[in-house]
C-alpha positions as CSV (number, residue, x, y, z in Angstrom):
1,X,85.3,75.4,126.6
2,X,85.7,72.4,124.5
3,X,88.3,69.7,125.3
4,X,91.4,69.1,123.0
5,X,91.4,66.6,120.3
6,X,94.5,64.9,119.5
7,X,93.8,64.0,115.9
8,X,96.3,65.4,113.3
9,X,93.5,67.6,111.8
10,X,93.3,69.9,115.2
11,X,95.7,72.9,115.9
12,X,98.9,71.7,118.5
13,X,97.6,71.4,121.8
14,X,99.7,74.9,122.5
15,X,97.7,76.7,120.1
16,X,94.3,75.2,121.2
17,X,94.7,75.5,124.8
18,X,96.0,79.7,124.2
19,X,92.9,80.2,121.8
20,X,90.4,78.5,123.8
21,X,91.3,80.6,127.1
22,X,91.3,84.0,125.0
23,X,88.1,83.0,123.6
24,X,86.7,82.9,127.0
25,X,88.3,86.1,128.2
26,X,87.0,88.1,125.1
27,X,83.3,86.4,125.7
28,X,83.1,87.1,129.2
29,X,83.2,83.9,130.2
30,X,86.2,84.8,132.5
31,X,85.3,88.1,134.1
32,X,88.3,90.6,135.2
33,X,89.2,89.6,138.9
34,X,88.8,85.7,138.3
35,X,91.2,83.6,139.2
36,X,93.2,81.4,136.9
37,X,94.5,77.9,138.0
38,X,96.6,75.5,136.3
39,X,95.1,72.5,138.0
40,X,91.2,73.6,136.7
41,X,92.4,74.9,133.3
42,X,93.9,71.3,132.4
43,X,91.3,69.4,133.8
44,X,88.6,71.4,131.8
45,X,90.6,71.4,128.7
46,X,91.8,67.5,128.8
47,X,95.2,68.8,128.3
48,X,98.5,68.6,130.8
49,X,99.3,71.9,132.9
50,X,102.4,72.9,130.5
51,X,100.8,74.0,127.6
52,X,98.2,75.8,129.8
53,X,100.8,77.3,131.8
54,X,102.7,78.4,128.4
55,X,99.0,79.7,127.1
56,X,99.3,81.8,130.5
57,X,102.4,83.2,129.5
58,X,101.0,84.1,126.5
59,X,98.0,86.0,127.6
60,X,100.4,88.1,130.0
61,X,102.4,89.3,127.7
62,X,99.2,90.3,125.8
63,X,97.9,92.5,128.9
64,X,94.5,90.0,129.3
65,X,96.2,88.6,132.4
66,X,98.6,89.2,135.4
67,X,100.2,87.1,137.7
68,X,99.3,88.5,141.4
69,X,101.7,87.3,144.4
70,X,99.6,85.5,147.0
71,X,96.9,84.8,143.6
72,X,98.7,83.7,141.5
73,X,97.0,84.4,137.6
74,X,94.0,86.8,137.7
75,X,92.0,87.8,134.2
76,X,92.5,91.4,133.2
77,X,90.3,91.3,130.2
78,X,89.7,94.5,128.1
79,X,88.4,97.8,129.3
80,X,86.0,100.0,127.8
81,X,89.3,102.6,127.2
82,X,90.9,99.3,125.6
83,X,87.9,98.8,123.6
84,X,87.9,102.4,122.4
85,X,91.9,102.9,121.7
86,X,91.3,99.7,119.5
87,X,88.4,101.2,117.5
88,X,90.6,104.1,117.1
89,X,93.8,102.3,115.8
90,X,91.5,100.5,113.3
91,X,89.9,103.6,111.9
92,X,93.1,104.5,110.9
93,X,94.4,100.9,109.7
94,X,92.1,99.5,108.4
95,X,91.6,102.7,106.5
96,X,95.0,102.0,105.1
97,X,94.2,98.4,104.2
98,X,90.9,99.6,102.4
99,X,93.0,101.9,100.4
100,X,95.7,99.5,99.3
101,X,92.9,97.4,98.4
102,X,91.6,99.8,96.0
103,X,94.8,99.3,94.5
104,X,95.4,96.2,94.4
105,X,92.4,94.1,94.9
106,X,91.8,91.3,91.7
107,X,88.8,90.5,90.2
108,X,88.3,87.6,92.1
109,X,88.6,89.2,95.2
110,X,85.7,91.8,94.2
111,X,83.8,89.3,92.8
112,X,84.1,87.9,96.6
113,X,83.5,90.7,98.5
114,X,80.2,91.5,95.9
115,X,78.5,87.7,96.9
116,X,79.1,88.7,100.5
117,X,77.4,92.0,100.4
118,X,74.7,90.5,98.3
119,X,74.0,87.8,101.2
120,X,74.2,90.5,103.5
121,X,71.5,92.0,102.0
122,X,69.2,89.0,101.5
123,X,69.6,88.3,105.2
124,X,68.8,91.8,106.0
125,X,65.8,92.1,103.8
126,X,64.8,88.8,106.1
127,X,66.2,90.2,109.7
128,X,68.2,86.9,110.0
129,X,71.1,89.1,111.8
130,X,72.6,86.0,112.9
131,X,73.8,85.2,109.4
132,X,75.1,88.6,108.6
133,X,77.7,88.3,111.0
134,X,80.3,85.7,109.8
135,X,79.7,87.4,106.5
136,X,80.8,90.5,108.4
137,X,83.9,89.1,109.2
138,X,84.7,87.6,105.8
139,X,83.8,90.7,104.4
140,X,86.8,93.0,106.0
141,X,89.1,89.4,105.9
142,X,89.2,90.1,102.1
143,X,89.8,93.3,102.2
144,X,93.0,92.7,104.5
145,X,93.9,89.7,101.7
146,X,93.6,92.0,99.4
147,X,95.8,95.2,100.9
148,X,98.6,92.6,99.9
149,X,99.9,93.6,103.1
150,X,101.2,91.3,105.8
151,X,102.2,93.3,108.2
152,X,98.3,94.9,108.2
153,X,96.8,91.6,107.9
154,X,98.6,90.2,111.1
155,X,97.5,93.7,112.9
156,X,93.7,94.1,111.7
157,X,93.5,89.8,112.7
158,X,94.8,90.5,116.1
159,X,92.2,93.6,116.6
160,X,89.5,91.6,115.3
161,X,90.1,89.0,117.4
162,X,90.5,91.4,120.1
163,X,87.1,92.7,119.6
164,X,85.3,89.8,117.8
165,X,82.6,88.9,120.2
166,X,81.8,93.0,120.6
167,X,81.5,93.2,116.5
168,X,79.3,89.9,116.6
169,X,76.9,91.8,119.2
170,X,76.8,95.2,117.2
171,X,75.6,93.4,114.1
172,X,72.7,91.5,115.7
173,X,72.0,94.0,117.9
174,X,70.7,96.9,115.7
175,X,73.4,97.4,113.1
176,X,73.0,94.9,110.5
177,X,71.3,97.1,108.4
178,X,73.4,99.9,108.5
179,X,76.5,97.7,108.7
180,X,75.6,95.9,105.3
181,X,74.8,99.4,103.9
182,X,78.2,100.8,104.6
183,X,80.0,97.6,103.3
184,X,78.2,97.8,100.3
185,X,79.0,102.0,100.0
186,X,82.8,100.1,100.7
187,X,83.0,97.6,97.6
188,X,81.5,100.4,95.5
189,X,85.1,102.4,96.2
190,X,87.3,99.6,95.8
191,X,85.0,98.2,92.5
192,X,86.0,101.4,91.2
193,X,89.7,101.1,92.5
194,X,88.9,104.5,94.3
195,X,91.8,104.5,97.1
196,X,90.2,108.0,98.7
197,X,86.5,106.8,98.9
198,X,87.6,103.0,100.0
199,X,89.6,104.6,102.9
200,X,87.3,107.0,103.5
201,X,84.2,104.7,103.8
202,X,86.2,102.2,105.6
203,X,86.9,104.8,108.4
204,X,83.2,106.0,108.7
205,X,82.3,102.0,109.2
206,X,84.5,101.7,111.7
207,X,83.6,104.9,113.4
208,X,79.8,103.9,113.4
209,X,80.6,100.7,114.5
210,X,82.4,102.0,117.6
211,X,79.5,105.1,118.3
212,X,77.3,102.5,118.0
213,X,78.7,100.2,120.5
214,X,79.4,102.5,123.2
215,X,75.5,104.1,122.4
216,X,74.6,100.7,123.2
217,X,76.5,100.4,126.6
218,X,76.3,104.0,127.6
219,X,79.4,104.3,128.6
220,X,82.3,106.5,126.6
221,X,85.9,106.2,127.7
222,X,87.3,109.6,129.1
């Protein structure tokens, strides 16, 4: 973890200290079972213990964390049944957001999502995976801009945060290809302002995405 800087251009120190501790819950950083202190947190973060203890309450609220009597604030992080429910909500939301998209997606927007598939490809074509994935995530970003939704952005933002650093490792590991193929199958739908094959496609990437993940780990939830 990085320590906070306190020029005007940086997030509050709130905001920071929250993201920073998620990050390393979601990257494994903090296993489930380790112990959270107050004292280490601000020391590592260059920050006083209130915003770290208000980044705490956070996180609880969330389910990442739970304060244990005699313990004080162990990690939770997020099952393999978390990881799975989340897939699952997605397939069915972002489904929605790929279908108001169709509908209301501009020109600009397409023209967008159509460079990012075309780098996709180029990185493909080269097997530099580790490129393809921020264009991943800009790639279904647009699409939740252009659902002209809110209340789906906010959602499908949380969920990808949620599941970020899993995504990142699916598309390097194995699933670039097939990844860039379906969000190109994707843009084709919404090019043609298609709401039935934009949702549909959308809910086979994310379907493939999850199969493909739990392939990888071999384990599936119950």
């Amino acid at each position: 973890m990085k320590k906070f800087d306190s020029s005007p251009a940086q997030n509050p120190v709130r905001a920071h200290v929250y993201k920073e501790i998620r990050t390393a819950i979601f990257d494994g950083d903090f296993l489930p079972g380790t112990n959270l202190t107050e004292l280490r947190l601000s020391s590592e973060l260059g920050v006083s213990r209130t915003p770290v203890r208000e980044a705490l309450m956070q996180l609880e609220i969330e389910g990442l964390v739970r304060t244990v009597p005699g313990k004080g604030v162990v990690v939770l992080g997020v099952s393999d049944q978390d990881i799975d429910d989340i897939f699952t909500i997605r397939m069915r939301i972002e489904g929605l957001a790929a279908r108001r998209a169709a509908q209301n997606i501009t020109d600009e927007e397409l023209y967008t999502l159509k460079e990012i598939v075309e780098l996709q490809e180029f990185y493909v074509s080269r097997a530099d995976n580790a490129q393809v994935w921020p264009l991943n995530t800009r790639f279904h970003e647009v699409i939740y801009e252009a659902s002209g939704s809110r209340p789906l952005y906010q959602m499908l933002s949380t969920f990808h945060s949620y599941i970020q650093k899993i995504r990142e490792v699916t598309t390097r590991e194995g699933r670039a290809g097939a990844s860039t193929q379906e969000h190109r199958l994707i843009y084709n739908a919404l090019s043609q302002h298609n709401p039935d094959e934009a949702e549909q496609a959308m809910c086979i990437h994310t379907k493939n995405a999850r199969d493909h993940f739990f392939k990888s780990r071999k384990s599936v939830p119950k």
